[in-house]
C-alpha positions as CSV (number, residue, x, y, z in Angstrom):
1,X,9.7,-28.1,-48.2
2,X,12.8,-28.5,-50.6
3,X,14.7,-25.4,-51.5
4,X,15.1,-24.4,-55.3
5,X,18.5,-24.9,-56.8
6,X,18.6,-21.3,-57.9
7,X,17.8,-19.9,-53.9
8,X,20.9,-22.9,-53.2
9,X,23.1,-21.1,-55.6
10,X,22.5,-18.0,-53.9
11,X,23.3,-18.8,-50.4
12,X,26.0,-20.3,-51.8
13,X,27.5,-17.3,-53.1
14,X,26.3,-15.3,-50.1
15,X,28.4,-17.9,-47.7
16,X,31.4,-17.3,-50.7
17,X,31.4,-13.6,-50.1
18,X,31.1,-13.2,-46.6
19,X,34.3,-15.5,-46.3
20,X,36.1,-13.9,-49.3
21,X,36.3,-17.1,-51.3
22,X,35.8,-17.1,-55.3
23,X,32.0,-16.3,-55.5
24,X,31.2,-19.3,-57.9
25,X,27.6,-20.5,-56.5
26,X,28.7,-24.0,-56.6
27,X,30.5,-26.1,-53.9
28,X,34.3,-25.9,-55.0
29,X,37.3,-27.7,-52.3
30,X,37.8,-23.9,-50.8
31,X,33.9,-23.8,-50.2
32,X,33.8,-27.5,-48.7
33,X,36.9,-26.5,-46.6
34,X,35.2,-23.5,-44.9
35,X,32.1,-25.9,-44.1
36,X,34.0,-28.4,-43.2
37,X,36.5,-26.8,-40.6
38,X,35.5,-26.4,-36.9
39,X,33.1,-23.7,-36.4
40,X,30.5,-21.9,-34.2
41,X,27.2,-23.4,-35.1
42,X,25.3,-20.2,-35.1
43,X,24.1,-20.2,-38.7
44,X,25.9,-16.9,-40.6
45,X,24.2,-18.1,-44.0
46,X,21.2,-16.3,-42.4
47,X,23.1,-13.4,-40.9
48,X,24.8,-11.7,-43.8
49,X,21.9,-8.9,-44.0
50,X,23.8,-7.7,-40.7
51,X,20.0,-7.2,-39.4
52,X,20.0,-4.9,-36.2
53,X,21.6,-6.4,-33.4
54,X,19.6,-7.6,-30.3
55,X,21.2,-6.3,-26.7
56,X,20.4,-7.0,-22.7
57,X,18.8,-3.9,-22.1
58,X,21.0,-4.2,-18.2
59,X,24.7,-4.1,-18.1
60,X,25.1,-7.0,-15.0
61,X,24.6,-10.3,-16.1
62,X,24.3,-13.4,-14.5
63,X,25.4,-17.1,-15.5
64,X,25.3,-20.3,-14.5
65,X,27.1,-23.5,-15.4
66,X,24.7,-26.6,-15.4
67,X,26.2,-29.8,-17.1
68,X,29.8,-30.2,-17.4
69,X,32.5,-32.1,-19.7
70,X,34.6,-34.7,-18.6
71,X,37.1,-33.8,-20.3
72,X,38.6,-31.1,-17.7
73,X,38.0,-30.6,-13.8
74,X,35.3,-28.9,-12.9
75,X,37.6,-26.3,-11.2
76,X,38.9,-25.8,-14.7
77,X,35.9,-24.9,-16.7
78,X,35.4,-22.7,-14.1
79,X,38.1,-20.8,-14.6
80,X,38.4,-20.5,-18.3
81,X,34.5,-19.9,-18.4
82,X,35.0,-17.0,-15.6
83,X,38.2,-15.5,-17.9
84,X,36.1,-15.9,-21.2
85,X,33.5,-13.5,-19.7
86,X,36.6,-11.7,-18.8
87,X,37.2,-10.7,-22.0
88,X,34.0,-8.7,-22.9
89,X,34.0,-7.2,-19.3
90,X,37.0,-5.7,-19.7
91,X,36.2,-4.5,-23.3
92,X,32.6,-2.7,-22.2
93,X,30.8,-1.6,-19.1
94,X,29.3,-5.1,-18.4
95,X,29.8,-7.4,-15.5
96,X,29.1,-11.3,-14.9
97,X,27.9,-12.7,-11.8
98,X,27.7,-16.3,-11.3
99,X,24.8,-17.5,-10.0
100,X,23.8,-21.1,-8.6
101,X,20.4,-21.6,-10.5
102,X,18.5,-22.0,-13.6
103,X,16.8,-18.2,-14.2
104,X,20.5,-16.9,-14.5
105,X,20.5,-14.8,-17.8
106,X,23.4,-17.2,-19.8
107,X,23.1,-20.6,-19.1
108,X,26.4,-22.5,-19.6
109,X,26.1,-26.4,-20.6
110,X,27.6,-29.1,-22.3
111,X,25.6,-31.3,-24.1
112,X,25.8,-34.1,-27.3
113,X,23.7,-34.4,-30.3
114,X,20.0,-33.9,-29.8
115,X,19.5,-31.6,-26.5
116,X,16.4,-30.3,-26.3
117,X,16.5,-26.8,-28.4
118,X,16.0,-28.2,-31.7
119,X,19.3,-27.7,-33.1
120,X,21.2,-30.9,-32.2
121,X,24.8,-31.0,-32.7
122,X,26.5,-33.4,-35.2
123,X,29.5,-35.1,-33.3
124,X,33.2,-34.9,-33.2
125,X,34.7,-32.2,-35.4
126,X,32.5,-29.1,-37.7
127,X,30.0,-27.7,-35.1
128,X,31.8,-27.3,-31.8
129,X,28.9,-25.0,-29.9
130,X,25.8,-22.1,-30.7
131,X,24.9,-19.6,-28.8
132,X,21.4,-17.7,-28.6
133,X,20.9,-14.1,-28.7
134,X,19.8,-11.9,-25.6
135,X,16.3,-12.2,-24.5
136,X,14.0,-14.5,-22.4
137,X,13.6,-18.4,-21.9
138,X,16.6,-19.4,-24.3
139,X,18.1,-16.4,-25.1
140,X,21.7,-16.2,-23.9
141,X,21.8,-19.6,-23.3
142,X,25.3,-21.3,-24.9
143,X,25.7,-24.6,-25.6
144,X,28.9,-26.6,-26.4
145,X,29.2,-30.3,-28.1
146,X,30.3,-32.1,-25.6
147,X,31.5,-35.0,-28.3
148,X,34.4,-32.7,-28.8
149,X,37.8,-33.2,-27.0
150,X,37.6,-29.6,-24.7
151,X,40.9,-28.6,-23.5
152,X,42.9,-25.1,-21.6
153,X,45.5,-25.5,-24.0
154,X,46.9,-25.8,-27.8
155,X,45.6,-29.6,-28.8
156,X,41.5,-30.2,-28.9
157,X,39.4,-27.3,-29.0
158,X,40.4,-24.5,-26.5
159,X,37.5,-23.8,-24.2
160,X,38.5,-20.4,-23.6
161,X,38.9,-19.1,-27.0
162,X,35.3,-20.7,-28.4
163,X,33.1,-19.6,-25.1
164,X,34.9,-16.2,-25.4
165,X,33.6,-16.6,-29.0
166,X,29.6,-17.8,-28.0
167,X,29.4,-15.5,-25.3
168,X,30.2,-12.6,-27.9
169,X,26.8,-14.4,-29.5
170,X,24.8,-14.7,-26.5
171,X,25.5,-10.7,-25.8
172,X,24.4,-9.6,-29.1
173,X,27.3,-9.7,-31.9
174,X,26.7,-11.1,-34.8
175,X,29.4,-13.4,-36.9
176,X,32.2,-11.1,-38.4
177,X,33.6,-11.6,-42.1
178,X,36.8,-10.2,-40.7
179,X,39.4,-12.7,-40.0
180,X,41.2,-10.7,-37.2
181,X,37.8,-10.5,-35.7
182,X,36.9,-13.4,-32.2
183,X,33.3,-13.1,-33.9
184,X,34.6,-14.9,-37.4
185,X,32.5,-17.7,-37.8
186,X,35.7,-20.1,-37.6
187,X,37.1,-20.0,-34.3
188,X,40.9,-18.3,-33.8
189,X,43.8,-20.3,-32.6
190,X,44.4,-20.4,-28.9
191,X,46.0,-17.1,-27.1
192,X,45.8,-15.6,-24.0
193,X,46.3,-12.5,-25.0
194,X,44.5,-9.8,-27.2
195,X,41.6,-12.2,-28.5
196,X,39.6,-9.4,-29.4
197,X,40.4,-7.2,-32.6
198,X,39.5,-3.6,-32.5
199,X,36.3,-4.4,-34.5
200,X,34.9,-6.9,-31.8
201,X,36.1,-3.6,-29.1
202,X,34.1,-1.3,-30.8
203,X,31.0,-3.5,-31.5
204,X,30.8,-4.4,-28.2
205,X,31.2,-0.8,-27.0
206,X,28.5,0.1,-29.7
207,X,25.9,-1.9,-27.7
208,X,26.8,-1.5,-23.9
209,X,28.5,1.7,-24.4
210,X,28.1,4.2,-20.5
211,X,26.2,7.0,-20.8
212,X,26.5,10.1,-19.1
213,X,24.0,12.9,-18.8
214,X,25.8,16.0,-17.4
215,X,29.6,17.6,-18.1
216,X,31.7,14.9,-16.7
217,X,34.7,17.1,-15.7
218,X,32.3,20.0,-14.1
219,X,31.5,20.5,-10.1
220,X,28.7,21.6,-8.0
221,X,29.1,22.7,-4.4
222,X,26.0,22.8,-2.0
223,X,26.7,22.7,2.1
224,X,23.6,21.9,4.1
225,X,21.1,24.3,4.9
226,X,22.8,26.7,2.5
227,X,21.3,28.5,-0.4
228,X,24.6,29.2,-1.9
229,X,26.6,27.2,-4.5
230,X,29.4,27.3,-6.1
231,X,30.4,25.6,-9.4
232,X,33.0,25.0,-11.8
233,X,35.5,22.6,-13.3
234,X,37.3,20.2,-11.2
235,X,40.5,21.7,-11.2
236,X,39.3,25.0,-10.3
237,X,38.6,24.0,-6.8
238,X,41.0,20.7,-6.8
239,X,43.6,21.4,-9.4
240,X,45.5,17.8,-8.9
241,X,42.8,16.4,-10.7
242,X,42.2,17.1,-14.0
243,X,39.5,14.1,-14.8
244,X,35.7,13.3,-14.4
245,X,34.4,12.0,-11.8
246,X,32.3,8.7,-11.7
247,X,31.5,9.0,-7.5
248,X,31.6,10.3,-4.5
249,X,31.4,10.1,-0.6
250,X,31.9,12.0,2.4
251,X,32.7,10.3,5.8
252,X,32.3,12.7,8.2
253,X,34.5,11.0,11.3
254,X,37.4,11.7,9.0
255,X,35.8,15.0,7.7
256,X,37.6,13.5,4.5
257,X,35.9,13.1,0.8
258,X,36.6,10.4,-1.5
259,X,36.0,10.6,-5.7
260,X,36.3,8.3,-7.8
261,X,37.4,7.9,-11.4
262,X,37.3,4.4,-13.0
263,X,39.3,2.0,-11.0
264,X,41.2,5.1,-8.7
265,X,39.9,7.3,-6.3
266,X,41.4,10.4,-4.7
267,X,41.3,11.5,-0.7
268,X,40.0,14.8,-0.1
269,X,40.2,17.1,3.1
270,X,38.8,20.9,2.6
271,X,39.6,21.3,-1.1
272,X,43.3,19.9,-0.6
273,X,43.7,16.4,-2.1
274,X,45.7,14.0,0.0
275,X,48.7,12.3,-2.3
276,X,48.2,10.4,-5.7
277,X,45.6,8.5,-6.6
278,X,45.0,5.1,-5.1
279,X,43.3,1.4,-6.3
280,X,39.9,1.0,-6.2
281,X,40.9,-2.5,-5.2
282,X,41.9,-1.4,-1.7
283,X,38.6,-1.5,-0.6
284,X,38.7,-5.1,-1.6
285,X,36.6,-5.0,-4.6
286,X,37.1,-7.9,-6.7
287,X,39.5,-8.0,-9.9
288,X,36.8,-7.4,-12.3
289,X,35.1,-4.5,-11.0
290,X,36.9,-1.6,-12.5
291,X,34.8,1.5,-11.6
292,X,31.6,2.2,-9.6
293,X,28.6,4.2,-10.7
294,X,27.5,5.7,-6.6
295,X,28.6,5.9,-3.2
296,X,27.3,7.2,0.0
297,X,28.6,6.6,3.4
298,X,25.8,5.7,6.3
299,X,27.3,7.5,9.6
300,X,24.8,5.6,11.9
301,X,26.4,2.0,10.9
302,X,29.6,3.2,9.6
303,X,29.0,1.5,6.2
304,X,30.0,2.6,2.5
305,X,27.6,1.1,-0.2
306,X,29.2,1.2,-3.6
307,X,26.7,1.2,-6.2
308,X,27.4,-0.4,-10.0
309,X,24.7,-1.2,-12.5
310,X,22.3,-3.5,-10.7
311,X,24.0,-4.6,-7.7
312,X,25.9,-2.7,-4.2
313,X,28.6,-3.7,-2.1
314,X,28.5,-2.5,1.8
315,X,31.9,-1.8,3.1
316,X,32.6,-1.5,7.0
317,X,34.5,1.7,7.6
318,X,35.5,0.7,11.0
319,X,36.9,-2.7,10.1
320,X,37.8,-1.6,6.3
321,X,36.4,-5.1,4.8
322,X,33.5,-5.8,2.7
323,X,31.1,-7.7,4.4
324,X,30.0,-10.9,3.8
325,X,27.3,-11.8,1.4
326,X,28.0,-8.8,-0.9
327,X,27.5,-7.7,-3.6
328,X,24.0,-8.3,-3.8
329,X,21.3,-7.0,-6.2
330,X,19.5,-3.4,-5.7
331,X,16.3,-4.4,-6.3
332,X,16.8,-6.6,-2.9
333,X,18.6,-4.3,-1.1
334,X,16.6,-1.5,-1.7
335,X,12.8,-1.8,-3.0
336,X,11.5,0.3,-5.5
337,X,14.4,1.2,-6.9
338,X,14.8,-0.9,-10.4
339,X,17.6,1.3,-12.2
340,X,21.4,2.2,-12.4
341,X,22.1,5.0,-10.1
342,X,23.9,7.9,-10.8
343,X,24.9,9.5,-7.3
344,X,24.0,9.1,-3.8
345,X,24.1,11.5,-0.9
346,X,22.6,11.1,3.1
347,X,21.6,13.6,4.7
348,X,18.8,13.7,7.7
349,X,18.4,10.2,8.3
350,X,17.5,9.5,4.6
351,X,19.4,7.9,1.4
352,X,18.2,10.4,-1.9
353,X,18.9,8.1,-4.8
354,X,19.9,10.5,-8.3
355,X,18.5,8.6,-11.0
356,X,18.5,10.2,-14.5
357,X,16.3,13.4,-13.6
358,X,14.8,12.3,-10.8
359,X,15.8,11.9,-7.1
360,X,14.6,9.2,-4.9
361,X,14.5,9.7,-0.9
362,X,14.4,7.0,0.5
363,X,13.6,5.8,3.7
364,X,16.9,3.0,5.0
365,X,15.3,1.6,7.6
366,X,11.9,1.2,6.4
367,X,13.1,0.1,3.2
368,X,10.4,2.6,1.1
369,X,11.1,5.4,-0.8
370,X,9.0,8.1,0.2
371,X,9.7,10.8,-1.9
372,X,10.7,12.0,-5.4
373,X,11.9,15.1,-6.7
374,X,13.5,16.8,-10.1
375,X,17.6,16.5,-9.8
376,X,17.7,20.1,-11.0
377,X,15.6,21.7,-7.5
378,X,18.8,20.5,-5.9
379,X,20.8,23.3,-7.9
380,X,18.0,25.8,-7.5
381,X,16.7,25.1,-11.0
């Protein structure tokens, strides 16, 4: 079915306003250079209603690479796919695993012409790559044309700065009439540094924003078999720090505490805290992982797990190294438990998961949660 020349006209003019050209309706040289110049083949014609944004409702995201260009080792997509993921991680509470097969949630291939999801690309030069939105089967899923001349650098196309670009697609954004923005439909020149604008920040924020559901800076004390508790702000019983806390854990051997703010995290004997701050890192966390949401140290096998979205890391007190294999997902580690925790204490043998209002006790060695309980009984509510 042909479309009328007066519903033309108008996406003409829509096209003409979103890129703040002079809103004629008809296909002037400023009009023809805008369709003509490189771009992101995710059609904004049909996105300037700004229609609600679509989101992965989980904030760790896994991808996998399947085809690659020729044009650069494989070592070097790699690397510039890795850092263009970088670049929303670092902007939001997200993380990106890689993965090694096809059900990851963004699959990453290069492709020419028709290839298989009914919008074939058109060769060398205009469309460069599309990405789809979040959701099943497809969805996530970004493609690049691999007639194109890919490159890390200034000449070709800069893989780095258009993935950085589709992957802000595949998580949600929508194209941006802002020039400043990574989510204009034209792609930006090549830079290391500060690709996104403080739009694409706060969009990105908008949708994978952290949530907290209790007064960040505020403490409760319980001791075991005690009725009594005490409670407060933080600096009232630790006056060095003056900030919320994202975690916890308590190793007795040491009869030392640690907290944790973002990527720091304080040592903590009685209610004296030992020195400044240190790295999060030290634990040997890798470079992207900037805060955790739980921790809770296991006496019996001397291991810390550090808990973040969906997936834990189990650090060997006795060695002080990660061990191999990690991190791995929760919902393999630990059956029947499916959400982001928000603490984690053990106490009698048993791991007691806090999740939103709820706390799970569950069983370690069984691998069975065999209990659940209001958060609030813990306080006496």
């Amino acid at each position: 079915m042909k479309r009328s020349g007066l519903s033309f006209t108008s996406k003409v003019k829509d096209m003409q306003i979103f890129f703040g050209l002079n809103v004629s309706g008809r296909l002037d040289s400023d009009t023809l250079e805008v369709m003509r110049s490189p771009r992101c083949g995710v059609p904004d014609v049909e996105e300037y209603s700004h229609a609600q944004t679509t989101r992965w409702n989980k904030n760790v995201i896994t991808y996998s690479i399947g085809r690659y260009t020729r044009d650069l080792p494989r070592s070097t997509v790699d690397s510039l796919i890795e850092s263009a993921f970088s670049v929303w991680a670092r902007a939001s509470s997200l993380t990106f695993v890689r993965s090694n097969t096809r059900s990851a949630d963004i699959m990453v291939e290069f492709a020419s012409y028709a290839h298989g999801d009914l919008f074939p690309f058109d060769g060398p030069g205009r469309t460069l790559a599309h990405a789809f939105g979040p959701g099943s089967g497809i969805g996530g899923d970004t493609h690049f044309d691999d007639a194109e001349r890919w490159t890390a650098g200034e000449t070709g196309f800069n893989l780095f700065v258009v993935a950085a670009h589709e992957f802000g697609h595949a998580l949600g954004l929508k194209h941006s009439r802002n020039r400043e923005s990574l989510m204009f439909p034209n792609y930006k020149p090549f830079r290391s540094a500060n690709l996104l604008s403080s739009e694409d920040v706060a969009s990105i924020k908008a949708l994978y924003s952290k949530h907290f559901g209790c007064i960040p800076e505020y403490l409760w004390i319980k001791h075991n078999h005690e009725d009594d508790i005490k409670e407060g702000p933080i600096s009232n019983f630790m006056p060095k720090i003056e900030t919320s806390i994202d975690a916890a854990f308590w190793v007795p051997r040491r009869s030392t505490a640690y907290l944790i703010h973002d990527s720091m995290f304080w040592t903590v004997k009685g209610s004296l805290v030992k020195g400044k701050p240190r790295a999060l890192s030290q634990f040997g966390f890798p470079v992207w992982v900037q805060d955790v949401d739980a921790a809770v140290h296991i006496a019996k096998t001397g291991r810390t797990l550090f808990f973040m979205h969906d997936i834990y890391w189990s650090y060997n007190e006795n060695r002080k190294v990660m061990d191999f294999g990690y991190p791995r997902f929760i919902s393999e580690g630990f059956p029947g438990l499916n959400s982001t925790i928000n603490a984690a204490l053990h106490k009698d043998g048993f791991i007691y998961f806090f999740v939103g209002p709820q706390v799970y006790k569950y069983d370690y060695t069984q691998k069975l949660v065999v209990g659940v309980e209001k958060a609030n009984s813990w306080l006496g509510c």
